[in-house]
C-alpha positions as CSV (number, residue, x, y, z in Angstrom):
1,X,-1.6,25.1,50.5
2,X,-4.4,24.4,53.0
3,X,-2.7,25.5,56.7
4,X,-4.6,23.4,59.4
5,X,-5.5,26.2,62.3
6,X,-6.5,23.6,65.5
7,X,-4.0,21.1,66.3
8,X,-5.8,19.5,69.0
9,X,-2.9,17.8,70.7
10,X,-2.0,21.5,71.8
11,X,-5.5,22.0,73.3
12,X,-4.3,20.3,76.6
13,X,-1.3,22.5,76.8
14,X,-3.5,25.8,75.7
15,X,-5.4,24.9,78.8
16,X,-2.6,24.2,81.4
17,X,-1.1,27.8,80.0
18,X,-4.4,29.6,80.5
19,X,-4.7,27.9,84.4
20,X,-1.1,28.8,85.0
21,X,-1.1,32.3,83.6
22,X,2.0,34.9,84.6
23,X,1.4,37.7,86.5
24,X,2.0,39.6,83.2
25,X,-0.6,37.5,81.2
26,X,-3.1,38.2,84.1
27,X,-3.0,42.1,84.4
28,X,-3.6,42.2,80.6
29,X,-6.2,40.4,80.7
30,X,-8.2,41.4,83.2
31,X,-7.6,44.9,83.1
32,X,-7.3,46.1,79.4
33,X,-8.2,42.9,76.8
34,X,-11.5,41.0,78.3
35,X,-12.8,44.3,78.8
36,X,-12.6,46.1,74.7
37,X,-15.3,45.6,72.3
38,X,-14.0,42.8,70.4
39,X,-13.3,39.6,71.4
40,X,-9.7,37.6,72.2
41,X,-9.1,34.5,73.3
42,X,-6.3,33.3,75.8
43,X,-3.9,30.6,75.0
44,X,-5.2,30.3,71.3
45,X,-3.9,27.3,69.3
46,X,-3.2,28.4,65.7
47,X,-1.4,25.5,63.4
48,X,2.0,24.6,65.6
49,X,1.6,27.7,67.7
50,X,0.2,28.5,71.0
51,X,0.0,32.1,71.6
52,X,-1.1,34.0,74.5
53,X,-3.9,36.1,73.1
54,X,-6.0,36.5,69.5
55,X,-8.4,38.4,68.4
56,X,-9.5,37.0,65.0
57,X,-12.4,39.6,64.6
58,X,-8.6,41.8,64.0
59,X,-6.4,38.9,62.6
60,X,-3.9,40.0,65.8
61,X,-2.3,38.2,67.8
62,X,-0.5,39.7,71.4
63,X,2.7,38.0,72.5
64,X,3.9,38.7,75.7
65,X,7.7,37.9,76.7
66,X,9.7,37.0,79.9
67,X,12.9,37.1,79.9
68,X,13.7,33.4,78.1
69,X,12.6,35.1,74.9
70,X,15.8,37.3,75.3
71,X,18.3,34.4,74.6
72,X,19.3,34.0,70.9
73,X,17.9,30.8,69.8
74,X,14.4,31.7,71.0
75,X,14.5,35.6,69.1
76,X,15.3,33.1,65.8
77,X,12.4,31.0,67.2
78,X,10.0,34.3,67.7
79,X,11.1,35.5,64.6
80,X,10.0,32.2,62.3
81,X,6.5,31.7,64.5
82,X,5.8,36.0,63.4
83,X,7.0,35.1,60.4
84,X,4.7,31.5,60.2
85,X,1.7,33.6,62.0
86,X,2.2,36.7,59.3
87,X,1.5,34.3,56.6
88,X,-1.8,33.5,57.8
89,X,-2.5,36.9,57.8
90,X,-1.9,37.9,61.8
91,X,-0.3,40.7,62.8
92,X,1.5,40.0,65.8
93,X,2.2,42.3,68.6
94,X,5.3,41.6,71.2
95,X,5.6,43.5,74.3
96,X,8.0,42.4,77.1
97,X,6.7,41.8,80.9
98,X,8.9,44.7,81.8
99,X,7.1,46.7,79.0
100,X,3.2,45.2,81.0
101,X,5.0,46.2,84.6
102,X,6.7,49.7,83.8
103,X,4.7,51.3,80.7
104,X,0.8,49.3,80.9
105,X,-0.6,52.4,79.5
106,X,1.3,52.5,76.5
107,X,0.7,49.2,75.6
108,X,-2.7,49.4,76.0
109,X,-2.4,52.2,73.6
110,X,-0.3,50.3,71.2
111,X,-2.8,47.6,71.0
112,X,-6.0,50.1,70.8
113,X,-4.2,51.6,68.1
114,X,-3.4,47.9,66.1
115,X,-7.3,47.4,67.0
116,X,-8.3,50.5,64.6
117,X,-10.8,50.8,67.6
């Protein structure tokens, strides 16, 4: 089965997100991902999915959560859009905002290690 990987009715929403990026979204960014050897993308539309940064050099794919991903129907959600994004052959990192705020270094570390870098 041939999986489509732009939906361009997303793209408008992809670029809202990226304008309107969380505090959490931004310190990643600018201090640890648009700075590493390989390239990600912010607020990348893959199939169905939005997520908040890819680096298809890696096949990875960064999800960062606030605190509406800790309600139950949204974990089953998380869990069939890894699941969906696995089969394409992502591997797809979570971290939580308190994880960006408390512990940066170690997920900077986590991801550098995903990264084989």
């Amino acid at each position: 089965m041939h999986t489509k990987i732009q939906n361009h009715q997303l793209v408008p929403n992809a670029k809202s997100l990226r304008k309107n990026a969380t505090k959490e979204e931004k310190t990643l960014w600018y201090r640890f991902l648009n700075s590493l050897p390989v390239k990600f993308t912010r607020q990348k539309v893959i199939n169905r999915y939005i997520v908040d940064f890819c680096c298809a050099e890696k096949h990875l794919v960064i999800e960062l959560d606030g605190s509406q991903h800790y309600e139950e129907e949204a974990k089953e959600q998380d869990k069939l859009r890894d699941a969906f994004l696995e089969g394409l052959g992502y591997t797809v990192l979570r971290y939580t905002d308190k994880e960006i705020n408390s512990n940066f270094k170690g997920v900077c570390s986590d991801i550098y290690r995903h990264l084989g870098l």
